[in-house]
N, C-alpha and C positions, 0 to 999 in steps of 0.2 A: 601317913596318907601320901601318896603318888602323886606331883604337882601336873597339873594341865602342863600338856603339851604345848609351846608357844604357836603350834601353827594352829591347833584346835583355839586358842586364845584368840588368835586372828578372824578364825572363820564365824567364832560368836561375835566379832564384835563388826565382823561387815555383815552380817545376819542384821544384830541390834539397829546400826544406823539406817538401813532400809526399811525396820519396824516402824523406828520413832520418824523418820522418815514420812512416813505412810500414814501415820496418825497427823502430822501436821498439814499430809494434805486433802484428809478429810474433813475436817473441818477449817471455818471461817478465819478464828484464830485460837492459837493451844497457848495453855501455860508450860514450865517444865513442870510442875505438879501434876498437871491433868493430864500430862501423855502417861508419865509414870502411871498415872491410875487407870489410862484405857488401855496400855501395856501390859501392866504388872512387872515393868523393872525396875528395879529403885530410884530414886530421887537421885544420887551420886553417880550413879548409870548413867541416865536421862542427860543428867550437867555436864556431863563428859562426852554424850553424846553429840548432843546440841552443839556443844565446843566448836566438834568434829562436823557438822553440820556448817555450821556456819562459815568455817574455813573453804570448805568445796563454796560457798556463793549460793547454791541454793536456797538456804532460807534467809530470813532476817527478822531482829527485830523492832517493834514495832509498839509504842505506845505501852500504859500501864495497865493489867488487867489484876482484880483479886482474886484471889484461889476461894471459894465461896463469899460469904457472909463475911467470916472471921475474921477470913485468913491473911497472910503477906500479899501486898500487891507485888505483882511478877510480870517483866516482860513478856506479851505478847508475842509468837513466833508464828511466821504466816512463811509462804513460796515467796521467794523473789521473782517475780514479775520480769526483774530483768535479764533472766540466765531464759533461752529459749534454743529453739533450733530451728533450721532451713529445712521449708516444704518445698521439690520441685516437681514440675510435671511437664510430661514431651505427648500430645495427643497429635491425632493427625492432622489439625488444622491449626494450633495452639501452643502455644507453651505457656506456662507460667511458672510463677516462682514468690514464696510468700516467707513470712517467720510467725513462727508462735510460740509463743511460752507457754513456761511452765502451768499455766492456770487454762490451756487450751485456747487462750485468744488469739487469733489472727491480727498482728501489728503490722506489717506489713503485707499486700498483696496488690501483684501487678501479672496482667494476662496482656498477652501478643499475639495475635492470630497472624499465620503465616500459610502460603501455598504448601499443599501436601506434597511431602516429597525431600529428597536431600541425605545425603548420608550421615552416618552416626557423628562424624565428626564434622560437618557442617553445621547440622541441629545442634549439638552440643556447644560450639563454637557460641551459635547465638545466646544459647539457654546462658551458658557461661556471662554471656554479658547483662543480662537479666538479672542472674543471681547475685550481679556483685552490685547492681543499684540496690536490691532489695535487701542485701547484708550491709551496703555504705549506710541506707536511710534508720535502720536498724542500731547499727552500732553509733548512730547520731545522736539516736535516741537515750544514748547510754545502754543499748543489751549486750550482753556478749553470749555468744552462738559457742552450743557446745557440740555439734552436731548437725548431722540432716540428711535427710530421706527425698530420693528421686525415683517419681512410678512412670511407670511407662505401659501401653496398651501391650500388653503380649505377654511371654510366657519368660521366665527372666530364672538364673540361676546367681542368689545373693552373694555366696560364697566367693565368686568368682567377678560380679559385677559383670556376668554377661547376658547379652538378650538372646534369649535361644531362638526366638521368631516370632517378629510383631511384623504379620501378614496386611495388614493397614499402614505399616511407616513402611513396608516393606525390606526390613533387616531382619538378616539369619545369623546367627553365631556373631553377634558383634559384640567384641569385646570393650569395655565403658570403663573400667577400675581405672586408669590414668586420668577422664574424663569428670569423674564422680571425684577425686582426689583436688583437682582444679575446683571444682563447685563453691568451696569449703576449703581454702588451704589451710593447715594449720587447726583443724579442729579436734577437739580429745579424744572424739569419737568417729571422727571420719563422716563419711556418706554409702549407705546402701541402697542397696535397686532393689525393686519393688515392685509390683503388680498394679495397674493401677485402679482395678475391681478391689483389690485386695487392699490393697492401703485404703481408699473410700470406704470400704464395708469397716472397718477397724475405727475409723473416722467418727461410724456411726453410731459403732459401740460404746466410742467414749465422749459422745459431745453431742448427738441425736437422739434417732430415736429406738437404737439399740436397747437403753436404759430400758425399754417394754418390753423387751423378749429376751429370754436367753440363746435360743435358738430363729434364727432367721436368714435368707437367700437375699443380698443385697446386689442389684443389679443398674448396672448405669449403663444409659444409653448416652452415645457420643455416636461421631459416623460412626463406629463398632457398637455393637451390645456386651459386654463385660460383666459376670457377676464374681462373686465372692462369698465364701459360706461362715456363717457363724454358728460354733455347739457349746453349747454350755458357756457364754461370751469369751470362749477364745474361737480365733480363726482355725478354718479348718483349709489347709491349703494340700492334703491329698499324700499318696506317696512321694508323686516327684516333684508334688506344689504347684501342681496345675488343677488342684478342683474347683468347678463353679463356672466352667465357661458357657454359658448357656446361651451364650452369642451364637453359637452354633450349633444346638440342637437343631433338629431339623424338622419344617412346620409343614414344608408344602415337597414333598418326594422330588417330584418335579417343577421345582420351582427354579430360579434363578441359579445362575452360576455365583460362589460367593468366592471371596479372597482367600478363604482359606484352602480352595482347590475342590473344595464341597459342591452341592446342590441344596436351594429350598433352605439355607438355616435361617436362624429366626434376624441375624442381623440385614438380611436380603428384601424384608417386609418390613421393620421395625428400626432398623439404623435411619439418623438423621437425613442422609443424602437418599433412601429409600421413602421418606415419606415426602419429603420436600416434591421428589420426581413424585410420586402420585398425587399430592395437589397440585402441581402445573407451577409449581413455585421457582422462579431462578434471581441468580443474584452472583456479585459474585464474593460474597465472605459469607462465612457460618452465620453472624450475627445479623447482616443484613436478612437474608432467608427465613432466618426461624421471626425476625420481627416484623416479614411478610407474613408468614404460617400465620400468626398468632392473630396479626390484624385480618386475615381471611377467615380464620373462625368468629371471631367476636362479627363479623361482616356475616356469618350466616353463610358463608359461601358453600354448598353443597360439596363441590368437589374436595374440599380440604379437609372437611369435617366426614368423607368416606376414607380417604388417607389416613388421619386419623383414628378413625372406628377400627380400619383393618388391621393397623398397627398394633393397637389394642386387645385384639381378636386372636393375633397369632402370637402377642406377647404373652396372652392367657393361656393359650394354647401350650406355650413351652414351658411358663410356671407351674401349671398343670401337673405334669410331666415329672420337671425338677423336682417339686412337692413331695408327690407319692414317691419317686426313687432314694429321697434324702431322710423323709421324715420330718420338714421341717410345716410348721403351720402359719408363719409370718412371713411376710416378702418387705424390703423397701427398696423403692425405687428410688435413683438420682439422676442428674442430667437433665436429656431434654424430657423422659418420662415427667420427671416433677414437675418440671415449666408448661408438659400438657396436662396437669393431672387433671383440670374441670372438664377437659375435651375426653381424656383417653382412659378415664375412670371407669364408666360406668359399661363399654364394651369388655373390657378385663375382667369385672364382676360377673359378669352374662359370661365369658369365657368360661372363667375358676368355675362356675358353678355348675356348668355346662358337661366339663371335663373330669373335674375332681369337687364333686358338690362335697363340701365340709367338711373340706381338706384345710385350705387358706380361706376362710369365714374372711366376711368385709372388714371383719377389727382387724386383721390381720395385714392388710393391706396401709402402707406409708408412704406417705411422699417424702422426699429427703427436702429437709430447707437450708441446707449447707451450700446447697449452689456448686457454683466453681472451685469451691476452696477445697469440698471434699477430696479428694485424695491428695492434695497435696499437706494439707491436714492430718492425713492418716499416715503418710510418708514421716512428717516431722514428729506425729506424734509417737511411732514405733520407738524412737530414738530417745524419746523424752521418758518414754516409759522404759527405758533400760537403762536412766538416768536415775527412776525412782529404786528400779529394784538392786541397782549395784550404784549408791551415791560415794562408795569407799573406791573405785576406780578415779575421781575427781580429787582426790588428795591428792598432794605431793610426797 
């Protein structure tokens, strides 16, 4: 008989440790008996696995469980809680910067709002000091950061860590890989750039309300509108990884001049600083604004609640659109969409149905309850999920 090849030896057994891997983090907690048995690799596998497992930090274990009725009680094997990674994010008004682990929890998160504006390397400067209170209070805690992920509004090439053009920060070909290497010095996996539609819609697939759809358009409204597409729950990000921008479809021909050099796109009616301007709303931070908005609807104020309505209307209007072009039947919203959803629900539904009757059905429609965390969530999470499927890179 012809011995396996030691590199084919290799490649089963960082196959296997991502299996039994994947089993202990579907459930609450596993024995090495009962991965064996939701696997089907042996018991001496499994032990050797777990070993190997244990070593990387990823798991640990944890109290006495029996293997049924009968059987030997066995260690308990659960996710270490404390192996996580860095979520960051650069919007136009905002940065923030968060950690989460393996189990999807956000441990730490801290947001900055700052004047729009500032070059790559100014932003970054700050985000930099950001990230490293949120990694000190983190590693205080006892975690250690294996990783992390920075989204950003615009059109980005990961390979390279460059931003090809975020028409709202106002940067074109800005190169971030020396940037993203500071964020995170010293981590096993580095830091990648990101989309920041695109890391929230992923966000949503693994910790929202993605879990309801396979397929769905996840769109967040910031001063930009940004969506992100989900098929079969993997992201669908196009040939050159720019699909899903629905910020810029276009609602009104003649409408508004938009940042992106366009006319009429949906972000020119439905972006924050667009709706603000049509209820007569001023301020001078994001947060103060929209916590003006918010108390002018609950106040009945006509004019805020027609801002609203139309926002609604044309936001219907481009999902619409996106809908029948993609095929998909579910939308969920994030941002300041979800913080209007009592106000900007029911103009959306009269849109969809208006436009595309029985396309996106009302079950189809979600508001996101991830808040602010969402893409930075989705940035930490991409990294955490390349943790699960290759945990044989974490050896030494």
């Amino acid at each position: 008989m012809q011995a396996e090849a030691p590199g084919r030896v290799q490649d089963v057994r960082r196959q296997n440790l991502a299996v039994a891997l994947g089993a202990i983090q579907r459930t609450e907690r596993s024995t090495r008996a009962e991965i064996a048995a939701r696997t089907g690799l042996t018991k001496a596998s499994v032990s050797s696995l777990v070993a190997g497992l244990l070593e990387t930090g990823l798991i640990e274990e944890v109290g006495v469980t029996r293997d049924g009725e009968r059987g030997r009680p066995g260690s308990g094997l659960v996710l270490n809680r404390q192996r996580g990674a860095l979520g960051a994010e650069v919007n136009v008004d905002y940065l923030a910067a968060g950690v989460v682990d393996l189990l999807g929890e956000v441990r730490v998160h801290e947001v900055v709002e700052r004047p729009p504006g500032g070059s790559p390397e100014e932003v970054l400067g700050e985000l930099r000091a950001l990230a490293r209170r949120a990694t000190t209070a983190a590693e205080a805690d006892g975690m250690v950061l294996l990783g992390g992920g920075l989204a950003v509004p615009g059109l980005v090439d990961p390979a390279h860590g460059t931003v090809l053009t975020a028409p709202n920060l106002g940067w074109r070909n800005a190169a971030l890989a020396q940037h993203l290497e500071a964020l995170l010095p010293g981590a096993p996996l580095g830091v990648v750039l990101s989309n920041e539609a695109n890391s929230a819609a992923l966000a949503e697939l693994w910790y929202g309300h993605g879990s309801s759809f396979r397929d769905y358009l996840y769109v967040s409204g910031e001063v930009g509108v940004g969506g992100g597409l989900i098929f079969g729950s993997e992201l669908f990000a196009g040939p050159g990884g720019h699909a899903g921008e629905v910020g810029h479809l276009v609602v009104q021909p003649d409408g508004q001049q938009c940042s992106c050099g366009g006319r009429g796109c949906l972000e020119t009616v439905a972006g924050q600083h667009a709706i603000f301007s049509a209820a007569g709303i001023d301020g001078t931070s994001t947060a103060d604004r929209m916590a003006a908005l918010l108390g002018a609807l609950d106040a009945g104020s006509p004019e805020a609640a027609r801002a609203v309505e139309t926002a609604g209307h044309y936001l219907g209007v481009a999902l619409a659109s996106a809908a029948r072009m993609v095929n998909v039947s579910a939308v969920i919203l994030g941002g300041h969409f979800a913080g209007l959803q009592k106000w900007i629900r029911p103009s959306l539904l009269r849109s969809l149905d208006s436009y595309a009757p029985g396309v996106v059905p009302p079950d189809g429609v979600a508001f996101s309850g991830l808040g602010q965390t969402a893409a930075l969530r989705g940035a930490a999470g991409s990294r955490l999920r390349e943790v699960f499927a290759s945990p044989h890179d974490l050896l030494n």
